[in-house]
C-alpha positions in Angstrom: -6.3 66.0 -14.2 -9.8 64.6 -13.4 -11.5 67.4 -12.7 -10.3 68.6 -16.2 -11.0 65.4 -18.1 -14.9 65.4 -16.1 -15.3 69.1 -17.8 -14.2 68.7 -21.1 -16.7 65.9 -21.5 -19.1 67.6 -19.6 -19.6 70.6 -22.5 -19.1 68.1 -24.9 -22.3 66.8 -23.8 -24.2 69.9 -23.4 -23.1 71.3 -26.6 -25.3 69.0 -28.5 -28.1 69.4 -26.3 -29.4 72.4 -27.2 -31.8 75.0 -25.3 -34.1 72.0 -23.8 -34.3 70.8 -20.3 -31.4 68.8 -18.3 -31.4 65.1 -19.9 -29.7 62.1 -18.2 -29.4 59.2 -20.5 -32.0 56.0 -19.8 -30.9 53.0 -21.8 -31.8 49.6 -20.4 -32.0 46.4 -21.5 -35.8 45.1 -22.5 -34.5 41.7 -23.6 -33.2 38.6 -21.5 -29.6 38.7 -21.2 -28.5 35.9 -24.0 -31.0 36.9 -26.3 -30.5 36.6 -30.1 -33.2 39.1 -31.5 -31.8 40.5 -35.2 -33.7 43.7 -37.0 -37.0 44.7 -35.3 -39.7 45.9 -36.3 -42.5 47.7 -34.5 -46.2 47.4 -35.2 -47.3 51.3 -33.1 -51.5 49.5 -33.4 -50.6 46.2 -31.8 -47.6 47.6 -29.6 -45.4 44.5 -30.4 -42.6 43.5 -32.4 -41.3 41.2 -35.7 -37.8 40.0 -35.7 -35.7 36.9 -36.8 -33.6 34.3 -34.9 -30.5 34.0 -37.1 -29.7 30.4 -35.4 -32.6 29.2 -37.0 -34.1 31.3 -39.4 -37.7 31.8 -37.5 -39.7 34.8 -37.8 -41.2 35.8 -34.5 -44.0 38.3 -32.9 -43.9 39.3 -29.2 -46.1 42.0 -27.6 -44.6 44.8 -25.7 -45.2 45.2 -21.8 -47.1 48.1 -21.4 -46.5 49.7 -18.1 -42.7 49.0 -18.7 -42.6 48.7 -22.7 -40.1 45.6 -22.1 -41.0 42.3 -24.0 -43.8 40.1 -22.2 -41.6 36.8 -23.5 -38.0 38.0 -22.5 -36.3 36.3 -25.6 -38.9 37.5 -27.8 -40.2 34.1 -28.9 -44.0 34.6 -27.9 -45.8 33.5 -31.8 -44.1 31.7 -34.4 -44.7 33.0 -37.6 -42.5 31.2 -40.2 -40.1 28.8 -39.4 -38.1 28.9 -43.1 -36.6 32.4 -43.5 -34.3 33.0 -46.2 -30.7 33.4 -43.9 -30.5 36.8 -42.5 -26.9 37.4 -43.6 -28.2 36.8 -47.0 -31.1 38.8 -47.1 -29.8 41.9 -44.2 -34.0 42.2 -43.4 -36.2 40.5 -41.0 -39.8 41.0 -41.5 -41.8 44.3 -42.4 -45.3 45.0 -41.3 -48.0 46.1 -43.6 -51.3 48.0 -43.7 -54.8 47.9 -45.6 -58.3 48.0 -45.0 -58.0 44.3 -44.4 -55.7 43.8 -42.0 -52.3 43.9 -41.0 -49.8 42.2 -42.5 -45.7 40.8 -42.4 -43.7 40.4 -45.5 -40.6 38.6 -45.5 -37.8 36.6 -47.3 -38.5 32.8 -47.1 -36.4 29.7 -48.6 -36.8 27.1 -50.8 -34.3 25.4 -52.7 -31.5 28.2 -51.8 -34.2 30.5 -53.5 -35.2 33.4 -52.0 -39.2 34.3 -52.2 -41.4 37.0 -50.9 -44.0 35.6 -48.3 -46.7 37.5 -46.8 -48.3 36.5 -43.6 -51.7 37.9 -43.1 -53.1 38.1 -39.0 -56.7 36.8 -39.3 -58.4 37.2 -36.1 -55.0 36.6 -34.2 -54.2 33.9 -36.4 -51.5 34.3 -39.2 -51.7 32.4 -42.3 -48.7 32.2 -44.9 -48.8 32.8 -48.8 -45.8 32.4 -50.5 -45.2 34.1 -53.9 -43.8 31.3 -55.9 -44.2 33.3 -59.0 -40.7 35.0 -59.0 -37.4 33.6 -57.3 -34.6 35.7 -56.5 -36.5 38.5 -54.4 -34.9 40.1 -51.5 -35.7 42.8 -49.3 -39.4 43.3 -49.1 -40.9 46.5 -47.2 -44.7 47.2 -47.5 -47.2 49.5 -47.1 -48.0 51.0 -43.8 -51.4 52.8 -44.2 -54.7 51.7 -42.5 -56.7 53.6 -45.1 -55.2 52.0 -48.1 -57.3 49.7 -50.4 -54.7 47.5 -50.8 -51.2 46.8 -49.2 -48.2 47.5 -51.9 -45.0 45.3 -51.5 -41.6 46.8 -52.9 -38.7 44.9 -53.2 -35.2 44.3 -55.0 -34.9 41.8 -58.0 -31.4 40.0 -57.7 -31.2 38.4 -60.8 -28.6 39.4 -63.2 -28.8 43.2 -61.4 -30.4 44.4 -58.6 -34.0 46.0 -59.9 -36.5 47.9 -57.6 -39.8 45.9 -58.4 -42.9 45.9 -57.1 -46.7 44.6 -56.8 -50.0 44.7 -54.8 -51.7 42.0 -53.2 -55.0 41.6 -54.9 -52.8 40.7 -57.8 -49.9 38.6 -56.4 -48.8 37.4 -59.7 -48.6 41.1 -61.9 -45.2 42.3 -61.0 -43.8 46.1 -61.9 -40.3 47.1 -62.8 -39.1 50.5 -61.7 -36.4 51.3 -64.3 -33.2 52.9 -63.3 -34.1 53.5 -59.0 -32.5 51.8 -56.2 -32.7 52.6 -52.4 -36.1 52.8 -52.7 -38.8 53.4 -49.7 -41.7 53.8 -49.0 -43.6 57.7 -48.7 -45.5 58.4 -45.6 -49.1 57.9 -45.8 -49.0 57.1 -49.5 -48.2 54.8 -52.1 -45.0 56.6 -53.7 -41.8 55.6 -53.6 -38.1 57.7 -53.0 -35.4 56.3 -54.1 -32.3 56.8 -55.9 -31.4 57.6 -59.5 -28.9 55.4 -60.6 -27.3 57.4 -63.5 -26.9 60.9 -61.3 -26.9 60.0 -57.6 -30.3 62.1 -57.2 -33.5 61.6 -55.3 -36.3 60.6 -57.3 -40.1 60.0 -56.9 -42.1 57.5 -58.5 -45.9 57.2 -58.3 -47.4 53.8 -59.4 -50.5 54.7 -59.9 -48.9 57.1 -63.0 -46.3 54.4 -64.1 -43.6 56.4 -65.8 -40.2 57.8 -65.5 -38.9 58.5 -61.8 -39.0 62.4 -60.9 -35.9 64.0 -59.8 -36.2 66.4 -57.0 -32.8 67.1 -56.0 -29.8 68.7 -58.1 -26.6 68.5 -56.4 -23.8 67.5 -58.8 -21.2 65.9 -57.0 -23.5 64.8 -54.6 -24.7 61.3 -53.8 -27.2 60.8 -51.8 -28.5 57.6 -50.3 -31.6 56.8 -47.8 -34.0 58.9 -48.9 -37.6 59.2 -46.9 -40.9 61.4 -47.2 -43.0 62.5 -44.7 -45.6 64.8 -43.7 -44.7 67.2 -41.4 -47.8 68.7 -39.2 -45.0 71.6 -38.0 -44.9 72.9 -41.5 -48.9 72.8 -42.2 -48.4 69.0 -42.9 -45.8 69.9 -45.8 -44.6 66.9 -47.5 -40.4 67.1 -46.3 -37.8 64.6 -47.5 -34.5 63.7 -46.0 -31.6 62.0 -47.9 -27.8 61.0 -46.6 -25.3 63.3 -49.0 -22.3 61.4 -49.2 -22.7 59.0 -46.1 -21.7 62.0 -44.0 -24.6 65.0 -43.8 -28.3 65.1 -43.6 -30.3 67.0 -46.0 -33.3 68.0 -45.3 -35.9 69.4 -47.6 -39.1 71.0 -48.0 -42.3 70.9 -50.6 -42.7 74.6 -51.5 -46.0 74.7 -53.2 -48.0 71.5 -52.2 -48.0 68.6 -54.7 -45.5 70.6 -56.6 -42.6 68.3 -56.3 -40.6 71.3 -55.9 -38.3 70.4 -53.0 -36.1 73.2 -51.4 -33.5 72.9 -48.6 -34.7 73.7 -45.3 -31.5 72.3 -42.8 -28.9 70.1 -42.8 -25.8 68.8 -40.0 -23.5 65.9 -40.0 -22.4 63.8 -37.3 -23.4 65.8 -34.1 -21.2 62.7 -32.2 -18.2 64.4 -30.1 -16.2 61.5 -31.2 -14.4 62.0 -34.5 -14.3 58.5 -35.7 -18.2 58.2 -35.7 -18.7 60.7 -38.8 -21.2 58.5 -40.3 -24.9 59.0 -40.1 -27.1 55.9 -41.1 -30.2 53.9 -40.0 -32.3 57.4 -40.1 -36.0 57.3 -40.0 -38.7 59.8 -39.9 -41.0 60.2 -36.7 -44.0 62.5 -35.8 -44.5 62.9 -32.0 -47.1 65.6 -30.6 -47.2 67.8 -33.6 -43.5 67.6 -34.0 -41.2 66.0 -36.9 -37.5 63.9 -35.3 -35.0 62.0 -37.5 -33.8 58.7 -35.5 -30.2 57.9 -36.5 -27.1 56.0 -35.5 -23.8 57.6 -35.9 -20.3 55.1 -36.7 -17.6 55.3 -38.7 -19.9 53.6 -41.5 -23.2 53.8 -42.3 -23.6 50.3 -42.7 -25.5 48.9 -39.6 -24.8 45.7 -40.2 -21.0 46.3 -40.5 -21.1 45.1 -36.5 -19.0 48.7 -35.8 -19.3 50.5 -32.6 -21.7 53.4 -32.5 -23.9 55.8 -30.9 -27.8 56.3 -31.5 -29.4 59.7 -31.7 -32.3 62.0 -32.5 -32.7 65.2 -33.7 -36.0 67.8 -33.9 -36.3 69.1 -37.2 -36.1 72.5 -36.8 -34.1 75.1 -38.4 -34.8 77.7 -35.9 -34.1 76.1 -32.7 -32.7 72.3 -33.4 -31.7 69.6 -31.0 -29.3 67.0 -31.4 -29.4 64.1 -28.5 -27.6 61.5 -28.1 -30.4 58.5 -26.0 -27.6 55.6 -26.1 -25.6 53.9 -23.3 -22.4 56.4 -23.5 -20.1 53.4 -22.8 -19.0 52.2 -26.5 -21.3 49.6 -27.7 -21.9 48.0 -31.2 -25.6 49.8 -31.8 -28.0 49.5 -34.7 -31.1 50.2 -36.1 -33.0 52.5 -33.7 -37.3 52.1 -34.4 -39.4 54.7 -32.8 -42.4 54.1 -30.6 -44.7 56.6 -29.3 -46.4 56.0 -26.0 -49.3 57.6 -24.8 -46.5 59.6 -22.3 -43.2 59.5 -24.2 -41.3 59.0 -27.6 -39.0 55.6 -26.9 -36.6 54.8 -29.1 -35.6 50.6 -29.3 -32.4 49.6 -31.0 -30.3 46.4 -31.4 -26.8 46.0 -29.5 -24.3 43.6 -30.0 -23.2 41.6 -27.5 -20.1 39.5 -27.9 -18.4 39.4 -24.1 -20.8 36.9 -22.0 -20.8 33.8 -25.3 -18.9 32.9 -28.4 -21.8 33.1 -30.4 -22.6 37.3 -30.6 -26.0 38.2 -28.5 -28.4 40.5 -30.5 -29.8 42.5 -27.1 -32.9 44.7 -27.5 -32.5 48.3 -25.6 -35.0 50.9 -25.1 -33.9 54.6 -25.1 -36.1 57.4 -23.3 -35.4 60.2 -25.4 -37.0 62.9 -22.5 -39.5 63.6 -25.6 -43.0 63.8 -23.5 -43.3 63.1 -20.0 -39.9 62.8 -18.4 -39.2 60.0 -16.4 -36.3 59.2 -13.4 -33.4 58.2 -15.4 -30.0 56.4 -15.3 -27.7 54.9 -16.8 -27.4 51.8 -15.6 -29.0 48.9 -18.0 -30.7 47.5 -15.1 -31.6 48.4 -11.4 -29.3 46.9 -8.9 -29.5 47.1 -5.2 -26.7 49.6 -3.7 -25.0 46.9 -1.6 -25.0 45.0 -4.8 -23.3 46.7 -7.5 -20.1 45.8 -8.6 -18.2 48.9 -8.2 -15.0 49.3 -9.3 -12.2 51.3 -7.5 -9.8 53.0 -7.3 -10.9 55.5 -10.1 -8.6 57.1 -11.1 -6.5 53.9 -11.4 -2.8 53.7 -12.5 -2.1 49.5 -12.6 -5.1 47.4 -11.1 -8.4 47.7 -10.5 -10.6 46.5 -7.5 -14.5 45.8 -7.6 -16.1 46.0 -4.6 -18.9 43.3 -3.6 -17.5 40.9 -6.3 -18.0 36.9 -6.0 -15.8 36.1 -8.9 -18.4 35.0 -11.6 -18.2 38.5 -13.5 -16.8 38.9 -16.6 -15.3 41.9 -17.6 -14.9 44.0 -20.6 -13.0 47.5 -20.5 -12.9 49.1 -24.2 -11.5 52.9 -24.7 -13.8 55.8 -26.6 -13.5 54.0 -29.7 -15.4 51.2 -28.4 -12.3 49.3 -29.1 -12.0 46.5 -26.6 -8.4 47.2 -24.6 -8.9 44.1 -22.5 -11.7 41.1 -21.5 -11.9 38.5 -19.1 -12.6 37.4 -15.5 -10.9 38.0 -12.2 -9.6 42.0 -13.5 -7.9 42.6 -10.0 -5.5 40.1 -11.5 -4.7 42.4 -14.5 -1.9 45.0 -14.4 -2.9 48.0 -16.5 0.5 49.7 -16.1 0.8 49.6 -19.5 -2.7 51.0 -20.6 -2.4 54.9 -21.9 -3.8 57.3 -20.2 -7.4 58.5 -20.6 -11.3 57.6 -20.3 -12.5 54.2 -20.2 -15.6 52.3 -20.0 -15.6 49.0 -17.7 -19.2 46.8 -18.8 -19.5 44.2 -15.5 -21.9 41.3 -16.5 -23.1 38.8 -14.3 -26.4 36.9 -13.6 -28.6 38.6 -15.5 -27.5 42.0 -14.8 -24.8 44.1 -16.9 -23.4 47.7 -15.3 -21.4 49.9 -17.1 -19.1 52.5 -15.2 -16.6 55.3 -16.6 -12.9 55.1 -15.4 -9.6 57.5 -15.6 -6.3 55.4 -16.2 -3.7 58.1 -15.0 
């Protein structure tokens, strides 16, 4: 029965993998253990990080190690940015970075009065200095420009009052605001100043160019169809083609090219839902764009919603977008895990992928852990799956496996703390002391046993017979 259980998830596995070389899955933690780090964000020039304590609203910056790309400050509280962020539950964003001639840039949500305001914090010389645009309450969501060559950075963002409006402005004129009528879901273009979005009376992807402030352009006609996340990119695999991706229904990736450049004439090129073998995670969200030696990847988390801050189980992935010879790899932990967010960061040697993981079994209080992901995308690298290194005649192994009513861990000293959750990522049982637990009652199948103690966590597979 084990042997057959072992080989159905073994093809599972290599199913999705492709016609690339073996991969074994390298997900470790970067982050101390009772960490509370909520939505990152990556600055690729200054190889270091935004985020936002949700305890008490701070917005942070903390570099990135780089000979082991972990943070340099464990619980990521190396420079204090802001100390009055608008309360992350309320806003769903931490802090965005921004690009210009002039520097770089974070924009953010900050309070006053139970207002919310966009704020910008400019880095001057390694000092950051706060501007706060008092000139419109009732602004959520910023995201800015990220390109060095720009003139000036662009801030978009959603108006709240009455109805949610995509707005936006540019920094030399803080106080001029634009209204983009009829969008929502907007982002930001690669490498230029043009937004994607959403058409609200069709479902569609549109394209809106503020430098020619008029009606959105559709480029997508699929009745029946609506779509959701939409991104633009060039693509240097397609001649540096401009290529868009948008979410149909939640549930399947589109992806599209530019036929004629310029043209706005956008045709499918390939699309694929959920590669996950697990049925309940049929949801694809969190995607973003990434270029990587020439070649173009979609980052994704798969769930069963495409909500990443519903706090549901899930599975982080990436695919090569190719519609000759795709891959579809899943980078995450396969124990069940609540994952979110995955950000992309090329090193000089590989493409890393960070994401955020819930942690709920050590404190009352859930634990927003930073992971790092090789993706085997560049130089490959000696891999586990372990989410850190622990001595052999440490580890906390647990025995016997299969098990039919108890299990034992060898070398344990009675501080662990145990959580065993089946391959829904639903938590079956949690606690200390499990040698005192009698599973007799526990259906068969695979489970996933995550051992924390100290500062180290170690996650093992186990067959209930």
């Amino acid at each position: 029965m084990k042997l057959k259980i072992t080989l159905i998830v073994f093809f599972t596995w290599m199913m999705f993998q492709g016609n690339t070389q073996p991969f074994v899955i390298h997900d470790v933690l970067v982050s101390s253990q009772n960490a509370r780090i909520c939505d990152i964000e990556i600055d690729p020039y200054g190889k270091r990080i935004c985020w936002q304590s949700p305890d008490d609203n701070k917005l942070w910056v903390c570099h990135l190690d780089t000979l082991t790309w972990a943070l340099t400050v464990p619980d990521g509280k190396e420079i204090l940015i802001d100390s009055t962020l608008t309360p992350i539950d309320r806003s769903s964003n931490s802090g965005e970075w921004g690009y210009d001639q002039n520097g770089t840039y974070i924009v953010y949500n900050k309070e006053y009065l139970r207002k919310a305001y966009i704020a910008l914090a400019a880095e001057i010389v390694s000092t950051w200095s706060v501007t706060t645009l008092m000139d419109a309450p009732h602004r959520m969501n910023p995201h800015a420009t990220k390109t060095p060559a720009d003139t000036f950075v662009a801030i978009h963002y959603i108006s709240t009052f009455f109805a949610n409006y995509i707005k936006y402005k540019f920094i030399n004129e803080p106080t001029h605001e634009y209204w983009v009528n009829d969008f929502k879901d907007a982002h930001w273009a690669q490498d230029q100043q043009l937004l994607t979005g959403i058409l609200k009376n069709n479902h569609q992807v549109g394209l809106y160019d503020p430098a020619n402030p008029t009606t959105p352009v559709q480029l997508t006609f699929h009745s029946g169809t609506e779509y959701s996340r939409p991104y633009l990119w060039y693509a240097p695999d397609h001649g540096n083609s401009r290529m868009l991706f948008a979410i149909a229904n939640g549930e399947v990736m589109h992806v599209f090219k530019e036929t004629t450049p310029y043209s706005n004439d956008f045709q499918m090129y390939m699309s694929f839902s959920s590669p996950s073998a697990n049925p309940l995670f049929n949801k694809i969200g969190s995607p973003e764009p990434c270029v990587y030696e020439g070649q173009s990847y979609i980052t994704f988390m798969v769930s069963s919603t495409e909500c990443e801050t519903s706090c549901f189980p899930g599975e982080i992935w990436i695919a090569k977008i190719d519609s000759i010879a795709p891959f579809f790899r899943m980078i995450s932990d396969p124990a069940p895990g609540i994952r979110s967010d995955p950000e992309s960061f090329a090193t000089q040697d590989s493409l890393l992928v960070y994401y955020t993981e819930v942690n709920d079994t050590i404190s009352s209080t859930p634990l927003y852990l930073l992971k790092k992901c090789d993706t085997g995308i560049g130089v490959m690298v000696s891999t586990r799956i372990d989410e850190t290194s622990v001595p052999g005649d440490e580890r906390k192994i647990p025995f016997p496996n299969p098990f039919q009513h108890h299990i034992s861990i060898k070398n344990a000293v009675g501080n662990e703390h145990f959580r065993l959750t089946d391959k829904s990522g639903r938590t079956v049982w949690r606690g200390k002391h499990i040698e005192r637990k009698d599973f007799s009652e526990l259906a068969p199948g695979i489970y996933f046993l995550k051992v924390s103690y100290g500062n180290s966590i170690q996650v093992s597979e186990l067959i209930k017979e």
